[in-house]
PyMOL commands that place a pseudoatom at each C-alpha (Angstrom):
pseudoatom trace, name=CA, resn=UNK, resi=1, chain=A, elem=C, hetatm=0, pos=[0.000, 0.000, 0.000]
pseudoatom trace, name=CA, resn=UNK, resi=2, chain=A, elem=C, hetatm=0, pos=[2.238, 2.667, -0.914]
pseudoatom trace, name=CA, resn=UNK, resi=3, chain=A, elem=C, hetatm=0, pos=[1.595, 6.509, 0.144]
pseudoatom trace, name=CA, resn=UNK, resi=4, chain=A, elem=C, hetatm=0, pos=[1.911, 9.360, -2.226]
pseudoatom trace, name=CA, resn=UNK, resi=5, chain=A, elem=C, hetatm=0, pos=[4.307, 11.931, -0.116]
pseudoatom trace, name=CA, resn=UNK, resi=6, chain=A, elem=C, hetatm=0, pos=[7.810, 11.364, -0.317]
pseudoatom trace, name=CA, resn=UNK, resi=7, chain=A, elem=C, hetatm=0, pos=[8.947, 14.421, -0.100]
pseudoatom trace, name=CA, resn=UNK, resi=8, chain=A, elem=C, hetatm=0, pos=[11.306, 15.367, 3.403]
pseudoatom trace, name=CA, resn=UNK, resi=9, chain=A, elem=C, hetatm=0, pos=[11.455, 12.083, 4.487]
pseudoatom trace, name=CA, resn=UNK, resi=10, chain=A, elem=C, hetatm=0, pos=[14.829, 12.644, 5.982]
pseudoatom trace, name=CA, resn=UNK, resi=11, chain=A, elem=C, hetatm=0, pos=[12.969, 15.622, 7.920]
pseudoatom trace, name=CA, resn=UNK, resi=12, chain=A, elem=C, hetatm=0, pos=[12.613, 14.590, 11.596]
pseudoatom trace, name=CA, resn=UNK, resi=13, chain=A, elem=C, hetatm=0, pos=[9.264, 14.272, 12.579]
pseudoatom trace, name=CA, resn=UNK, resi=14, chain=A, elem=C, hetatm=0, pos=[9.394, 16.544, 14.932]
pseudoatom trace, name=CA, resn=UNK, resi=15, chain=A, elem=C, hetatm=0, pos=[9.877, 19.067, 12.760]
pseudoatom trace, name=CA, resn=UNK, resi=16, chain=A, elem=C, hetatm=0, pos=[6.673, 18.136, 11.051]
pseudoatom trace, name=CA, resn=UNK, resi=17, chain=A, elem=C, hetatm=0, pos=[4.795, 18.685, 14.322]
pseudoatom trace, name=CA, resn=UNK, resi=18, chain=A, elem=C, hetatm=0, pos=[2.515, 22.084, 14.721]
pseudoatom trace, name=CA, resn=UNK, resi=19, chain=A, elem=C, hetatm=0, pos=[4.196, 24.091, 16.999]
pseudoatom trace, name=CA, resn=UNK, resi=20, chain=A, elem=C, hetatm=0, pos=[2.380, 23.585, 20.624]
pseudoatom trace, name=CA, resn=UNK, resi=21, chain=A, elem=C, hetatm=0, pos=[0.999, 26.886, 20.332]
pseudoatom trace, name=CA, resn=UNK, resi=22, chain=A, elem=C, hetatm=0, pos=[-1.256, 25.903, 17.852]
pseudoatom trace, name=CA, resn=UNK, resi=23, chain=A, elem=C, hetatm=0, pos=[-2.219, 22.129, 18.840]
pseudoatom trace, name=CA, resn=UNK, resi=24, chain=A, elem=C, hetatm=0, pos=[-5.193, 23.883, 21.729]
pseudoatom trace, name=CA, resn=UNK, resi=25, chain=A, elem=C, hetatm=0, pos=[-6.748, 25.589, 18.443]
pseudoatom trace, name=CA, resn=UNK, resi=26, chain=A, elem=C, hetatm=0, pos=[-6.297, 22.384, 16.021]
pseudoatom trace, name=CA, resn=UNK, resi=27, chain=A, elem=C, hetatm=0, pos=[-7.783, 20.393, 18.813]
pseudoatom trace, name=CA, resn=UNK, resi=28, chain=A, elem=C, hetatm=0, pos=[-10.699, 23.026, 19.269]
pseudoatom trace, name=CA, resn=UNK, resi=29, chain=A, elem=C, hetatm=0, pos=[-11.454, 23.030, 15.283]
pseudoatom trace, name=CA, resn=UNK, resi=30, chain=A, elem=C, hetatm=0, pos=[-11.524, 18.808, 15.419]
pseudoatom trace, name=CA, resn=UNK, resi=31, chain=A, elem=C, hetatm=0, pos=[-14.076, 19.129, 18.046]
pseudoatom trace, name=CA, resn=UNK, resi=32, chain=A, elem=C, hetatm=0, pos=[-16.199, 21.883, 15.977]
pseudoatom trace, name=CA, resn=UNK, resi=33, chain=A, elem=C, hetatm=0, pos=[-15.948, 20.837, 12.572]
pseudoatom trace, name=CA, resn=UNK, resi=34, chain=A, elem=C, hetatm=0, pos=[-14.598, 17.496, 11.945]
pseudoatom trace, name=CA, resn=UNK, resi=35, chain=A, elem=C, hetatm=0, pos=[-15.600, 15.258, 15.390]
pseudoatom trace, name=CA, resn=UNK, resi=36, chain=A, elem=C, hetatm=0, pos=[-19.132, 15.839, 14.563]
pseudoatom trace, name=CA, resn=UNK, resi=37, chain=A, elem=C, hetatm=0, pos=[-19.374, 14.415, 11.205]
pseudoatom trace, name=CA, resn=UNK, resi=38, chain=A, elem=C, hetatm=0, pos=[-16.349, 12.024, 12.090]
pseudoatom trace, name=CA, resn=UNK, resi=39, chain=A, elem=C, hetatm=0, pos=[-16.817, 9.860, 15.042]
pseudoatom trace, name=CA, resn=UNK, resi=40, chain=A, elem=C, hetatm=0, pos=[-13.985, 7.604, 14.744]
pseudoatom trace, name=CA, resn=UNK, resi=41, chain=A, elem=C, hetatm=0, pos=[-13.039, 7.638, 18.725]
pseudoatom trace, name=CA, resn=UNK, resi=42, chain=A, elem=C, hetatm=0, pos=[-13.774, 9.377, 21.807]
pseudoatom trace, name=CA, resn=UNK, resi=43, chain=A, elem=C, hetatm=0, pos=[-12.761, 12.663, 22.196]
pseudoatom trace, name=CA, resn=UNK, resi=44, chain=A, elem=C, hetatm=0, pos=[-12.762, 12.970, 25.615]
pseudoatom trace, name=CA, resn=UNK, resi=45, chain=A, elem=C, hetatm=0, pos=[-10.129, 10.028, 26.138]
pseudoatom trace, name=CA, resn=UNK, resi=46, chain=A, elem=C, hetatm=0, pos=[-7.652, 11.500, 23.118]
pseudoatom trace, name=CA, resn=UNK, resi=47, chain=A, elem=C, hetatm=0, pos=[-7.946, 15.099, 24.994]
pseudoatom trace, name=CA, resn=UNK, resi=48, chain=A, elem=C, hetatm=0, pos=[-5.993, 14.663, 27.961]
pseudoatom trace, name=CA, resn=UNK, resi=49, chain=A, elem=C, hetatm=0, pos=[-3.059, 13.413, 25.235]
pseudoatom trace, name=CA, resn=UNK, resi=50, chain=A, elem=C, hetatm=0, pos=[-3.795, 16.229, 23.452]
pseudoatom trace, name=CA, resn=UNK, resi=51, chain=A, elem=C, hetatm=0, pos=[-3.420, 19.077, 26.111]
pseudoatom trace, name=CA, resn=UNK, resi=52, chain=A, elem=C, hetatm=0, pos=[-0.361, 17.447, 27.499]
pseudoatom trace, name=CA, resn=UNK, resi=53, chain=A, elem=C, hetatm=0, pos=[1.668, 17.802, 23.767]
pseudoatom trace, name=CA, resn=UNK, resi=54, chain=A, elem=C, hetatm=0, pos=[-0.366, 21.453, 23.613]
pseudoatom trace, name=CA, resn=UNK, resi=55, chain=A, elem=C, hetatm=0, pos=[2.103, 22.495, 26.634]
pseudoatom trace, name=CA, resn=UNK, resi=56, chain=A, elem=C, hetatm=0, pos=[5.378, 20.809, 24.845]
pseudoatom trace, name=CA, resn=UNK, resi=57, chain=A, elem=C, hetatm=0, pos=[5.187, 17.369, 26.198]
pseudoatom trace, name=CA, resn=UNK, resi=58, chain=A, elem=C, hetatm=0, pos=[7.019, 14.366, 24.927]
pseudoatom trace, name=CA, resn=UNK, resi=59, chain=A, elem=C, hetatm=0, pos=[4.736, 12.033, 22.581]
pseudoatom trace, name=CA, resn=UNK, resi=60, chain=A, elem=C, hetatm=0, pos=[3.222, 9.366, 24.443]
pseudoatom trace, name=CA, resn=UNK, resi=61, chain=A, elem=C, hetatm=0, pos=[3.712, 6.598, 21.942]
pseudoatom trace, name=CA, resn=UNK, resi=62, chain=A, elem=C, hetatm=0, pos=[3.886, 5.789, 18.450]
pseudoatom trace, name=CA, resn=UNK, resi=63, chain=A, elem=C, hetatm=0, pos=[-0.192, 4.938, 18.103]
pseudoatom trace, name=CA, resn=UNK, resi=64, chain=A, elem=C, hetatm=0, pos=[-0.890, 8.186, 19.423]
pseudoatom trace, name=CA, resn=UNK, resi=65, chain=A, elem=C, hetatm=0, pos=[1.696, 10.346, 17.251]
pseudoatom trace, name=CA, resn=UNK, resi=66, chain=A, elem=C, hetatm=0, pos=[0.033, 8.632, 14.512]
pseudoatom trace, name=CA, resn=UNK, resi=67, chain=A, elem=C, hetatm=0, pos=[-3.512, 9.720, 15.165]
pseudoatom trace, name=CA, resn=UNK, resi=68, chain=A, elem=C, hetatm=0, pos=[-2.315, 13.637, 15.968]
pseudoatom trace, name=CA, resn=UNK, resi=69, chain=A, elem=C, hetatm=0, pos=[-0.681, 13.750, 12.992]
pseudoatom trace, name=CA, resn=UNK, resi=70, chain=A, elem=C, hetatm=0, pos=[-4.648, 12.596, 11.243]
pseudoatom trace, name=CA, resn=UNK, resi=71, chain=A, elem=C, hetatm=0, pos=[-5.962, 15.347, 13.559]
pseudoatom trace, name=CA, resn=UNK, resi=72, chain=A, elem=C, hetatm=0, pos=[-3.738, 17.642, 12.027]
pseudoatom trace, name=CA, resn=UNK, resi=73, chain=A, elem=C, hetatm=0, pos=[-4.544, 16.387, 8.634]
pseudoatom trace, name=CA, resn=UNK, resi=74, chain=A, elem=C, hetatm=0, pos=[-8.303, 16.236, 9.167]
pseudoatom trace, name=CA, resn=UNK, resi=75, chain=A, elem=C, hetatm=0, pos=[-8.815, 19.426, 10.839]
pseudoatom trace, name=CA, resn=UNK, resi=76, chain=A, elem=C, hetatm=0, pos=[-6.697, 21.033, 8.106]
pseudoatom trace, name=CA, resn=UNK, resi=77, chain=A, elem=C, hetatm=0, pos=[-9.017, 19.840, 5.535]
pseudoatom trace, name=CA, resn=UNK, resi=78, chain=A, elem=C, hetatm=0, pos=[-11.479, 21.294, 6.784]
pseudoatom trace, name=CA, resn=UNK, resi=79, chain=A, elem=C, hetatm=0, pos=[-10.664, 24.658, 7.575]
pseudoatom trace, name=CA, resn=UNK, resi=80, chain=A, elem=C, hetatm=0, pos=[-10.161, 27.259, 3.886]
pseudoatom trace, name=CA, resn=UNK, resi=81, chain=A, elem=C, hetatm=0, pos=[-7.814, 28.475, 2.503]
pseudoatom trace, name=CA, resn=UNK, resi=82, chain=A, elem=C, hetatm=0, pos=[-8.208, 32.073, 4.256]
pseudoatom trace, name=CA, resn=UNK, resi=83, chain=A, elem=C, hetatm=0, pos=[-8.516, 30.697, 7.957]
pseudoatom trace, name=CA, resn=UNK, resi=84, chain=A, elem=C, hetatm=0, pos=[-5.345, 28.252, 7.661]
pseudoatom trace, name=CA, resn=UNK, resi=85, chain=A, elem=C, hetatm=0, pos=[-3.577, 31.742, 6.242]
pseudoatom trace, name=CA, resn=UNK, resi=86, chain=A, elem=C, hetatm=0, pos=[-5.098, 33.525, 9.162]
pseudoatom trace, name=CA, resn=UNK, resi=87, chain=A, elem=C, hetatm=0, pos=[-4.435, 31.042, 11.659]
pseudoatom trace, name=CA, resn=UNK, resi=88, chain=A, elem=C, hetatm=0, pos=[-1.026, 29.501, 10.819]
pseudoatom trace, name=CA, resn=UNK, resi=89, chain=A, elem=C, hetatm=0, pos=[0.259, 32.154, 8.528]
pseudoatom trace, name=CA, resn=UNK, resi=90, chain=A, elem=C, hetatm=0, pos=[0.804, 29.087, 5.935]
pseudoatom trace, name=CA, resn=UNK, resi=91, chain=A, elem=C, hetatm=0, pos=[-1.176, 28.056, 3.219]
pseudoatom trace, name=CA, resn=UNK, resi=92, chain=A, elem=C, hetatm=0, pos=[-3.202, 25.540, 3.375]
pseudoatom trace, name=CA, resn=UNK, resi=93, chain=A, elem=C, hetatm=0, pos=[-1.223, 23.619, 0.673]
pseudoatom trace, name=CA, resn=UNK, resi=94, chain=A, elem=C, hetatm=0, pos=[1.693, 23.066, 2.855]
pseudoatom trace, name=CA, resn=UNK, resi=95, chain=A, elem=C, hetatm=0, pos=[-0.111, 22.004, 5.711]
pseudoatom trace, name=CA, resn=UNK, resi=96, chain=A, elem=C, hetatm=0, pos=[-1.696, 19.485, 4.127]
pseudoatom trace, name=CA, resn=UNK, resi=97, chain=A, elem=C, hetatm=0, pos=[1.095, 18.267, 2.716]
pseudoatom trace, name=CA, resn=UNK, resi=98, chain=A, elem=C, hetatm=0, pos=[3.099, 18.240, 5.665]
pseudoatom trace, name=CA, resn=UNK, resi=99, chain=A, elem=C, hetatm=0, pos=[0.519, 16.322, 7.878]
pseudoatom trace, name=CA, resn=UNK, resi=100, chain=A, elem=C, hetatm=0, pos=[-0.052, 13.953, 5.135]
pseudoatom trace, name=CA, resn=UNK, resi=101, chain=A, elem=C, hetatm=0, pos=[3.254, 13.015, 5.110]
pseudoatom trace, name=CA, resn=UNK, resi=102, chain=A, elem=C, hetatm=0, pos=[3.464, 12.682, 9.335]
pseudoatom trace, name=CA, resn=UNK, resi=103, chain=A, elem=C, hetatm=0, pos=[0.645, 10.693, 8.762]
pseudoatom trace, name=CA, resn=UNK, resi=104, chain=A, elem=C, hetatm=0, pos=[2.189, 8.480, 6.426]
pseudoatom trace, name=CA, resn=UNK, resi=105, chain=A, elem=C, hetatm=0, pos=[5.347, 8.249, 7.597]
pseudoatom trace, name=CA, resn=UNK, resi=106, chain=A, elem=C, hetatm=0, pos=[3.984, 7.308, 11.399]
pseudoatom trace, name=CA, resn=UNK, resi=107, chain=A, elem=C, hetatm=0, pos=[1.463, 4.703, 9.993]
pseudoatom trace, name=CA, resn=UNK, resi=108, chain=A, elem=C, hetatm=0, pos=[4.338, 2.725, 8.420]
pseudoatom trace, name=CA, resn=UNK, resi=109, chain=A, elem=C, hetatm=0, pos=[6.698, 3.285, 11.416]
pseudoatom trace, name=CA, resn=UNK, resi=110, chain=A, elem=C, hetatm=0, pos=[3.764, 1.925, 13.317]
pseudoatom trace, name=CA, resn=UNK, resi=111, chain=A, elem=C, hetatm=0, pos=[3.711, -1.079, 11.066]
pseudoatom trace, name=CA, resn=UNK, resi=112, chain=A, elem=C, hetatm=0, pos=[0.065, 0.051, 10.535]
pseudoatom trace, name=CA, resn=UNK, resi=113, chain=A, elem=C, hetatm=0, pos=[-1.063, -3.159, 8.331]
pseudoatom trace, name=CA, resn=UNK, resi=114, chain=A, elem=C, hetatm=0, pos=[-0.208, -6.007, 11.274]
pseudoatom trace, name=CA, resn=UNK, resi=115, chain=A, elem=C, hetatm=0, pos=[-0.992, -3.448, 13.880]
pseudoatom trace, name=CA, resn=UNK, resi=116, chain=A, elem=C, hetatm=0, pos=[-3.412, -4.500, 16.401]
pseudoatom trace, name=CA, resn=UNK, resi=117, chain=A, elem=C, hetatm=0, pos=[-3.349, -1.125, 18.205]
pseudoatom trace, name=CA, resn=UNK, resi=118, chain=A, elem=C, hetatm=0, pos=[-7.396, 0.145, 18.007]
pseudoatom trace, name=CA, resn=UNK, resi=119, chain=A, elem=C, hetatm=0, pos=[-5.396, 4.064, 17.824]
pseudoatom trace, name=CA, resn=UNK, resi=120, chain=A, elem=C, hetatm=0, pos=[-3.119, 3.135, 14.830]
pseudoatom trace, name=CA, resn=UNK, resi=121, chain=A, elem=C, hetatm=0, pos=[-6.821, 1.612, 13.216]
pseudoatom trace, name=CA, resn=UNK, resi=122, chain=A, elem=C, hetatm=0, pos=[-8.704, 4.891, 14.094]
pseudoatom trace, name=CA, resn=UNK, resi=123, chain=A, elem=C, hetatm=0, pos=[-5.223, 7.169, 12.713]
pseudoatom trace, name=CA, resn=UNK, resi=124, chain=A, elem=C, hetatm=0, pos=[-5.627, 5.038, 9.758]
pseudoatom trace, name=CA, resn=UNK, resi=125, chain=A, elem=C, hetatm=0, pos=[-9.518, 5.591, 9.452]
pseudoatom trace, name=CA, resn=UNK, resi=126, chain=A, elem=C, hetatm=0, pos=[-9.110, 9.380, 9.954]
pseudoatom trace, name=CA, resn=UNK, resi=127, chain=A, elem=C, hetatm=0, pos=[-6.300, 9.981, 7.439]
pseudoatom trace, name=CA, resn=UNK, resi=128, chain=A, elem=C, hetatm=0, pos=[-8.436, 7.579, 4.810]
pseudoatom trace, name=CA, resn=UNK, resi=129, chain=A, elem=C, hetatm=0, pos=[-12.183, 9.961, 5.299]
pseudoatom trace, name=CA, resn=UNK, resi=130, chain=A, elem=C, hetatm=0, pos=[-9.710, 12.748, 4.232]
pseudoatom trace, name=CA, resn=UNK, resi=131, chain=A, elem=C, hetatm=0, pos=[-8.043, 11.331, 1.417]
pseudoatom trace, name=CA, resn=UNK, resi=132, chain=A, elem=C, hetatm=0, pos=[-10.481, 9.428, -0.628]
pseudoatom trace, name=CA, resn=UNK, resi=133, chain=A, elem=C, hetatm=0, pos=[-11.927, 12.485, -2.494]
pseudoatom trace, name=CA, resn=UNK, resi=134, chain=A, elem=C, hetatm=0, pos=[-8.713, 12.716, -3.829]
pseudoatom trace, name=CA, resn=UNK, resi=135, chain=A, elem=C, hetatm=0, pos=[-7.187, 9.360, -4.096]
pseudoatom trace, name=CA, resn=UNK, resi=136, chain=A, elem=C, hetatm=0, pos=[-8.484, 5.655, -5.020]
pseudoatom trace, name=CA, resn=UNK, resi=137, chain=A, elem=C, hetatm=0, pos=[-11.046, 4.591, -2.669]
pseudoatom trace, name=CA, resn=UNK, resi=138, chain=A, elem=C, hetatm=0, pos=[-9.321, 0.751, -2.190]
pseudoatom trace, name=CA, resn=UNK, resi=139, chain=A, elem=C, hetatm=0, pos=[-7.708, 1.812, 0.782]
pseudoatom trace, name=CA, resn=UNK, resi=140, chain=A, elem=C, hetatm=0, pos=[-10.996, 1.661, 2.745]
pseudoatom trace, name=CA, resn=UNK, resi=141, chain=A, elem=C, hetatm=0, pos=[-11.068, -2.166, 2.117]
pseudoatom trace, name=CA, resn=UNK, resi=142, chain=A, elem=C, hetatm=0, pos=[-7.525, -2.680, 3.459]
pseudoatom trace, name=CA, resn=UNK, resi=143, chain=A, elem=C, hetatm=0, pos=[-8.912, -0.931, 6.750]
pseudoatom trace, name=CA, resn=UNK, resi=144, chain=A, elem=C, hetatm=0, pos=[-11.805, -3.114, 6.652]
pseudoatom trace, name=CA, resn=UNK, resi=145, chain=A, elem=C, hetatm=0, pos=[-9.724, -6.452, 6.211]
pseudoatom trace, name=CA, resn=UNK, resi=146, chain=A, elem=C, hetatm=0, pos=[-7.393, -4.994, 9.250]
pseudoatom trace, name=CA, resn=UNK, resi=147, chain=A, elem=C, hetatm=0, pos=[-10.265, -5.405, 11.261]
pseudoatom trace, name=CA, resn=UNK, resi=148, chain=A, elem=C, hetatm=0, pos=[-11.528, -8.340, 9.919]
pseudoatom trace, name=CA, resn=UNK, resi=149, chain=A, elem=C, hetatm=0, pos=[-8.252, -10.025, 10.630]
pseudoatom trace, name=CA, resn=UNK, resi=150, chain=A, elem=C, hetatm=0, pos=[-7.656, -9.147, 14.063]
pseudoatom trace, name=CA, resn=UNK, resi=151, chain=A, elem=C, hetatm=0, pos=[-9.441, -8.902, 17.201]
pseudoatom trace, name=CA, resn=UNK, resi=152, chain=A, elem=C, hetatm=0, pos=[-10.823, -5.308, 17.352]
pseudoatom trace, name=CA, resn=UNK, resi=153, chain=A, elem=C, hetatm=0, pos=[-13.822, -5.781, 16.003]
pseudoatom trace, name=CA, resn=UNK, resi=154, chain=A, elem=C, hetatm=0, pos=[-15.234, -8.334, 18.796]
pseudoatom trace, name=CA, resn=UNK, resi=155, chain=A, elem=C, hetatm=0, pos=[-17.425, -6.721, 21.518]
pseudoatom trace, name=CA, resn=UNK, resi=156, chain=A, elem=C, hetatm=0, pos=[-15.609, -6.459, 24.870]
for i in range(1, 156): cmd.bond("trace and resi %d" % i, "trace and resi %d" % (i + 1))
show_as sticks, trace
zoom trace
C-alpha cells in the first residue's frame, strides 16, 4: 500500500509537528468541525493526550503520534484556505502536505497493516475519510480487512 508523499522524508518528525501553540486551536477546530461528522473515537479520552503535547510534552507513543498527525490532517481539511492563512500564517497547501506526510510516515513506522493497536486503526480511518476524495477509494477495504483479521472488532 504505498503513500503518495515522499517528499522530506529525511525531515525529523518533529519538525513536522505544529508548533504547541497551535495544537489547543487544532484540537478546538476537530471538536467543531470534523468530530461531529467524524466519530472515529472518543474525544474525551484522546484530549488529555492532546493538552499534554499542547504544553510541549514528549509524545506518548507511536499509536498516538500517529492519530495527531490525522488530527492535524483532518482538521486542516477542513478549515479554507483564508482561515489556515489567518491562523497559521501558511497556506493551506503546505499544511496538508506536511501532515499527510506525518501521517504516512507514522502509519508505516507503526507497522500500521499487522498493527493490532485500536489508535493506529482509528489514525488510519481518519487519514483515509480525508483522502479518498482525492485518491483511489481501495484503501478503505484494506482498513476493513485490518479489522476483519484481528481482534478489534469483537465486543468487549
Amino acid at each position: 500500500l504505498p503513500f503518495n508523499s515522499s517528499s522530506g522524508a529525511s525531515q525529523p518528525l518533529e519538525t513536522i509537528h505544529p508548533p504547541p501553540s497551535h495544537i489547543a486551536f487544532i484540537w478546538q477546530t476537530y471538536l467543531d468541525a470534523v468530530d461531529p461528522l467524524v466519530k472515529i473515537f472518543h474525544a474525551p479520552s484522546i484530549q488529555r493526550h492532546v493538552m499534554s503535547i499542547s504544553q510541549g510534552r514528549k509524545m506518548p507513543d507511536a499509536a498516538t503520534e500517529c492519530l495527531m498527525f490525522a488530527i492535524y490532517y483532518s482538521t486542516v481539511f477542513s478549515m479554507s484556505i483564508a482561515e489556515c492563512r489567518e491562523e497559521f500564517g501558511e497556506e493551506k497547501v503546505r499544511l496538508l502536505q506536511r501532515y499527510r506526510e506525518g501521517v504516512e510516515r507514522t502509519l508505516v513506522r507503526a507497522n500500521f497493516l499487522s498493527s493490532k493497536d485500536i489508535t493506529v486503526l482509528q489514525a488510519f480511518v481518519l487519514y483515509l475519510v480525508n483522502t479518498l476524495p482525492v485518491q483511489q477509494s481501495g484503501r478503505f477495504e484494506v482498513a476493513y480487512l485490518m479489522v476483519l483479521t484481528t481482534d478489534l472488532w469483537t465486543p468487549r
